[in-house]
TORKOL-4160 file (C-alpha; in steps of 0.2 Angstrom, whole numbers, padded with zeros to 4 digits, m for minus):
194
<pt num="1" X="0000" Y="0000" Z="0000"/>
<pt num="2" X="0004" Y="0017" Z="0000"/>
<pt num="3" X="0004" Y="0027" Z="0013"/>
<pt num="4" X="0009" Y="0046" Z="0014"/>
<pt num="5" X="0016" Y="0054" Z="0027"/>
<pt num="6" X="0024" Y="0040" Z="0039"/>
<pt num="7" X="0038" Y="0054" Z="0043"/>
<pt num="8" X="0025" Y="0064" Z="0050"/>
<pt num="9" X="0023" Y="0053" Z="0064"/>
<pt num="10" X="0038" Y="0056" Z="0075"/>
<pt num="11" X="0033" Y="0074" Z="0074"/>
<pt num="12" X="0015" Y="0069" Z="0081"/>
<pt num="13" X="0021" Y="0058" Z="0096"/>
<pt num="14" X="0032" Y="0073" Z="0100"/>
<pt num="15" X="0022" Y="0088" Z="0102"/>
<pt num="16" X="0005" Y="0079" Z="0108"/>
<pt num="17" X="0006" Y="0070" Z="0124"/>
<pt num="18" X="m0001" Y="0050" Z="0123"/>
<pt num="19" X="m0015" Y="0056" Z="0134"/>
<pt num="20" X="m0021" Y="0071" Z="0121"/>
<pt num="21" X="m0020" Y="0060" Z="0105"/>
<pt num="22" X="m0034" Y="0056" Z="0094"/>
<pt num="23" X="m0032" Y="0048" Z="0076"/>
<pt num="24" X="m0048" Y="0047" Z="0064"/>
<pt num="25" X="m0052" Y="0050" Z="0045"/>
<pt num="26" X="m0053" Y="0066" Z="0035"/>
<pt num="27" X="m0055" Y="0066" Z="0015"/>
<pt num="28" X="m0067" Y="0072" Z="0002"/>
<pt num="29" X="m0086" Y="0062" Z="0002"/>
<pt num="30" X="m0086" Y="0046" Z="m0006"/>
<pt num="31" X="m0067" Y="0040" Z="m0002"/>
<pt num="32" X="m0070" Y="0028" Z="0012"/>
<pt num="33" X="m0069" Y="0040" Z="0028"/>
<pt num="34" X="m0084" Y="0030" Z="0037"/>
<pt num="35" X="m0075" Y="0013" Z="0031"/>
<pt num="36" X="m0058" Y="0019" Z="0040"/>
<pt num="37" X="m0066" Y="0026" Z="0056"/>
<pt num="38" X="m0075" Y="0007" Z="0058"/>
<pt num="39" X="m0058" Y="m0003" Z="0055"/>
<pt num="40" X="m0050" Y="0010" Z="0068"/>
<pt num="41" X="m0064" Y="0010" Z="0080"/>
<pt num="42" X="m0061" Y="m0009" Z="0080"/>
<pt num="43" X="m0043" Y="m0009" Z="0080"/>
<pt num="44" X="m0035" Y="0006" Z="0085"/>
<pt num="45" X="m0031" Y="0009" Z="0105"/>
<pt num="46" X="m0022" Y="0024" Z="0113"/>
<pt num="47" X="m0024" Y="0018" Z="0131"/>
<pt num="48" X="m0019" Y="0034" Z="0138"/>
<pt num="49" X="m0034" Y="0043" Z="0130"/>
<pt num="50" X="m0047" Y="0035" Z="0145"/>
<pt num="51" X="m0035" Y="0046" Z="0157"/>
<pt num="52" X="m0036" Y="0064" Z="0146"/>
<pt num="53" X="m0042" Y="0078" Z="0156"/>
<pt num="54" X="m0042" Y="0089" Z="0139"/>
<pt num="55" X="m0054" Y="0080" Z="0130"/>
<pt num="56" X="m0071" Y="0073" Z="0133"/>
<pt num="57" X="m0071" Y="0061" Z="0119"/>
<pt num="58" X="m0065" Y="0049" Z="0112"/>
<pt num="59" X="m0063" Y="0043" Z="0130"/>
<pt num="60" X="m0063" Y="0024" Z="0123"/>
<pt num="61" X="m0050" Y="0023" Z="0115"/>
<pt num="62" X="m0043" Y="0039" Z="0108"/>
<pt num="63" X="m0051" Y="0037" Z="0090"/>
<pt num="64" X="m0063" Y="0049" Z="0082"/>
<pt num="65" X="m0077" Y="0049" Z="0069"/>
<pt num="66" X="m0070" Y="0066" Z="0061"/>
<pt num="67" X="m0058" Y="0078" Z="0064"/>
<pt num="68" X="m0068" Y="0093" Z="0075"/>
<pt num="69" X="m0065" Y="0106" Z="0061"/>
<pt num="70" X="m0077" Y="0093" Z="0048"/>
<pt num="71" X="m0073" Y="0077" Z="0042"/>
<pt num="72" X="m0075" Y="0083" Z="0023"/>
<pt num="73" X="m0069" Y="0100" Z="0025"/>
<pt num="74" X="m0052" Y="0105" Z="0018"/>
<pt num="75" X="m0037" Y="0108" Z="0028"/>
<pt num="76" X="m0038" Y="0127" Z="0029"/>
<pt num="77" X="m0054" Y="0124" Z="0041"/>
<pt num="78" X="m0042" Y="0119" Z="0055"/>
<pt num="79" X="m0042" Y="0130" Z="0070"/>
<pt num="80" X="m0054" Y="0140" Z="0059"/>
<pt num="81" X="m0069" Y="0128" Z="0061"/>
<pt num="82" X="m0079" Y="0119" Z="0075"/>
<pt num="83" X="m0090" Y="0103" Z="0066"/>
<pt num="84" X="m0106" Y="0104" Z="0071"/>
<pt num="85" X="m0106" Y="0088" Z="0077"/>
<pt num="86" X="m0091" Y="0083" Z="0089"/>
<pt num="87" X="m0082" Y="0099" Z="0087"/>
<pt num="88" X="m0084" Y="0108" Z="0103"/>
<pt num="89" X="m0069" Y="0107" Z="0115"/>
<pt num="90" X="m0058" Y="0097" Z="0104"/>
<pt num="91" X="m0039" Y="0104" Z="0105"/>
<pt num="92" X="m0036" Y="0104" Z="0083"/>
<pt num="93" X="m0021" Y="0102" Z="0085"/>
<pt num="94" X="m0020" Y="0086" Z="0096"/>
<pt num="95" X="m0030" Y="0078" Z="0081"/>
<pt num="96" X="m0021" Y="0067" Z="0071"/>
<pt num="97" X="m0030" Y="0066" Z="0052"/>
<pt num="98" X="m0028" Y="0051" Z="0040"/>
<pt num="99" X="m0035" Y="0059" Z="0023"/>
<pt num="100" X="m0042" Y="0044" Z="0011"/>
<pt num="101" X="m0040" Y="0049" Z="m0008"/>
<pt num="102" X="m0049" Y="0040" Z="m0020"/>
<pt num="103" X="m0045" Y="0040" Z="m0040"/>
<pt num="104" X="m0054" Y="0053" Z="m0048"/>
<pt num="105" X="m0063" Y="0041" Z="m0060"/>
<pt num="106" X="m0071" Y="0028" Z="m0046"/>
<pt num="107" X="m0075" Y="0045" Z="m0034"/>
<pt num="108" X="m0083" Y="0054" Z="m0050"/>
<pt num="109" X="m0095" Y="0040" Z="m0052"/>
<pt num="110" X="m0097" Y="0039" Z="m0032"/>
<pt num="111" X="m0103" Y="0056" Z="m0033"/>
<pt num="112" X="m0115" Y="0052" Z="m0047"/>
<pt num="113" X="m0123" Y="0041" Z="m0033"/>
<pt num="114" X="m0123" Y="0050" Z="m0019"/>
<pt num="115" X="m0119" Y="0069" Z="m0019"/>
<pt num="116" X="m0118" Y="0076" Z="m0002"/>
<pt num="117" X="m0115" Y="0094" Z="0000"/>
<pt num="118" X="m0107" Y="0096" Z="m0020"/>
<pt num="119" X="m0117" Y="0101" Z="m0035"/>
<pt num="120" X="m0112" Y="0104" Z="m0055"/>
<pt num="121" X="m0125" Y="0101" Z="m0068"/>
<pt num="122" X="m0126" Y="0082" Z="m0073"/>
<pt num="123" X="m0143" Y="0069" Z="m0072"/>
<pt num="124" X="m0145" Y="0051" Z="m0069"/>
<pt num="125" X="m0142" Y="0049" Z="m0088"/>
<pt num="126" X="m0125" Y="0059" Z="m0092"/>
<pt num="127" X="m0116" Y="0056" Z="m0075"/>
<pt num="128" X="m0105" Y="0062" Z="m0071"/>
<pt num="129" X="m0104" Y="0074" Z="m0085"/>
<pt num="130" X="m0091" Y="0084" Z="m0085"/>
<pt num="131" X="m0091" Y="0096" Z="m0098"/>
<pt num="132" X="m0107" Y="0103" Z="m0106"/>
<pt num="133" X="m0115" Y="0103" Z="m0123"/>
<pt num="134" X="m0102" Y="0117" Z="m0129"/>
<pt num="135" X="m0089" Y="0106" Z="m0123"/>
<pt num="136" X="m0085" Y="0116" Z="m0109"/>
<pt num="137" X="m0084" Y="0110" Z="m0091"/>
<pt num="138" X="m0098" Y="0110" Z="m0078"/>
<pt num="139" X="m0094" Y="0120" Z="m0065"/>
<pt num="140" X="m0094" Y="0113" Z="m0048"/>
<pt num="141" X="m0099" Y="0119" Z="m0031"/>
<pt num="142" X="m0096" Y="0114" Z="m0013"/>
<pt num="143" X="m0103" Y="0119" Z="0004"/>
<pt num="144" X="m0090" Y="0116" Z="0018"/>
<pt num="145" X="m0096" Y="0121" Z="0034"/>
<pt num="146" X="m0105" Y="0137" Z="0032"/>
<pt num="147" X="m0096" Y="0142" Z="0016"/>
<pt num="148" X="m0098" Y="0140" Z="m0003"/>
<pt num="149" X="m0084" Y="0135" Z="m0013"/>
<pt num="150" X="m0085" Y="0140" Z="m0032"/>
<pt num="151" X="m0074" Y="0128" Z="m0043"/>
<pt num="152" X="m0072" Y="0125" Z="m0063"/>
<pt num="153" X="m0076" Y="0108" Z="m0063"/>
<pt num="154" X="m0077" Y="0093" Z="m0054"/>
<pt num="155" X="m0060" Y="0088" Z="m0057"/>
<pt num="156" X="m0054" Y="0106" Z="m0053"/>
<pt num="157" X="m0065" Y="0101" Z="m0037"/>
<pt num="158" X="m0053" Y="0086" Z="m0032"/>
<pt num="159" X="m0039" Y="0091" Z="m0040"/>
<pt num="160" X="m0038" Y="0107" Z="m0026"/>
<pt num="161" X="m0045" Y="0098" Z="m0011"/>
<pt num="162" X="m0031" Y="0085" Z="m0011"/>
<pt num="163" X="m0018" Y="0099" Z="m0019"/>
<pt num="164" X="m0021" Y="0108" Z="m0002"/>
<pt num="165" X="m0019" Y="0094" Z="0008"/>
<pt num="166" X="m0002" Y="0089" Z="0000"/>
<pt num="167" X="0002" Y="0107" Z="0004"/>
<pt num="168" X="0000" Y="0105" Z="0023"/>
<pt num="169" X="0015" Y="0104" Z="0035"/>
<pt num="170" X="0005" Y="0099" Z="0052"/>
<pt num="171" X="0005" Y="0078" Z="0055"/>
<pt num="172" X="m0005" Y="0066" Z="0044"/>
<pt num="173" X="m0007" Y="0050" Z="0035"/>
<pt num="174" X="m0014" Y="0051" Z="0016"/>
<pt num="175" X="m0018" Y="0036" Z="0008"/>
<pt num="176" X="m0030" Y="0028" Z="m0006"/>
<pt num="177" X="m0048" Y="0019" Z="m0004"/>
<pt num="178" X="m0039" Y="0005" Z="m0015"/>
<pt num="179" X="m0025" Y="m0001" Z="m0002"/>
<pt num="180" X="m0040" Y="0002" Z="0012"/>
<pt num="181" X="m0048" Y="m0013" Z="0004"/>
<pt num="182" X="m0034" Y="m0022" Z="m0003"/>
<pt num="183" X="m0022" Y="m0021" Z="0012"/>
<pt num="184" X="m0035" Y="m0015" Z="0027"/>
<pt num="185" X="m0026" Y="m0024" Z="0040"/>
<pt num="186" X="m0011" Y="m0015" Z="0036"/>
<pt num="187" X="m0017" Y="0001" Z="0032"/>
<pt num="188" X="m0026" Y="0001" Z="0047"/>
<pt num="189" X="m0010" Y="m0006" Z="0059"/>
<pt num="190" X="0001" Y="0008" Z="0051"/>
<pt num="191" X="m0010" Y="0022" Z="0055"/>
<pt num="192" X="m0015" Y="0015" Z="0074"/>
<pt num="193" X="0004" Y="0015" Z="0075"/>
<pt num="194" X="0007" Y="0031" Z="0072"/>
């Protein structure tokens, strides 16, 4: 598998105390984020998370459903944003994000299927149409949080989400829905070991 990001981890253990860490999915809808958070639910401990005093969840076992800035919302949203759900009183910072990526191809089609909050004019029919009867692209839209984001096309749409989270320099695991499923054991061991 491939797994971005592996020299991150170091920096993690070293500025957040065990007892602060949480590890969970971020990523764009449609790349697996809800698959990850089960195989880590089920598999991931931080012992030292059921002793924090600076965090009222995850007690369990230190791993959460989203980071508390929004599962699907882009990097620049940490310590910008609070989720509406599970966002209150988490330290940003101490969160520890493995971002899933899917190709663009399988996640277009994903999308045809199941939208969420993006939008670019396509029907059931001529999915995931991306360019328009004059051959130009469908421009694509996306509500993060309480903010619109205005993009050329669906591909401009995935092409900048992940750009921006290849462009961060806080800690974090990036890799694809493909090794999740193919190599989930050790996808799933890599990140928990971080």
């Amino acid at each position: 598998p491939i797994i971005l990001g592996l020299d991150t981890c170091q920096t993690y253990r070293d500025t957040v105390k065990p007892e602060d860490r949480m590890l969970g999915p971020a990523g764009i809808f449609n790349t697996g984020t809800n698959l990850l958070f089960e195989l880590m639910k089920a598999n991931c401990n931080i012992v030292e998370a059921k002793t924090s005093t600076t965090h009222r969840e995850p007690k369990r076992n230190g791993m959460r459903f989203q980071p508390s800035w929004g599962k699907h919302n882009p990097p620049n949203y940490r310590n910008q944003h609070v989720a509406k759900f599970w966002g209150d009183g988490i330290n940003q910072t101490a969160f520890f994000p493995v971002v899933m990526i899917k190709d663009f191809y399988s996640w277009a089609g994903s999308q045809c299927r199941h939208s969420y909050t993006s939008w670019w004019d396509h029907d059931a029919q001529h999915c995931p149409n991306l360019v328009n009867a004059n051959d130009r692209p469908n421009r694509a839209a996306v509500r993060y949080g309480k903010h619109t984001q205005q993009y050329t096309s669906l591909l401009d749409l995935w092409n900048k989400y992940y750009q921006e989270w290849e462009e961060q320099t806080f800690p974090h695991l990036t890799t694809r829905y493909e090794d999740l499923l193919f190599h989930g054991e050790e996808v799933t061991r890599t990140a928990c070991d971080c």
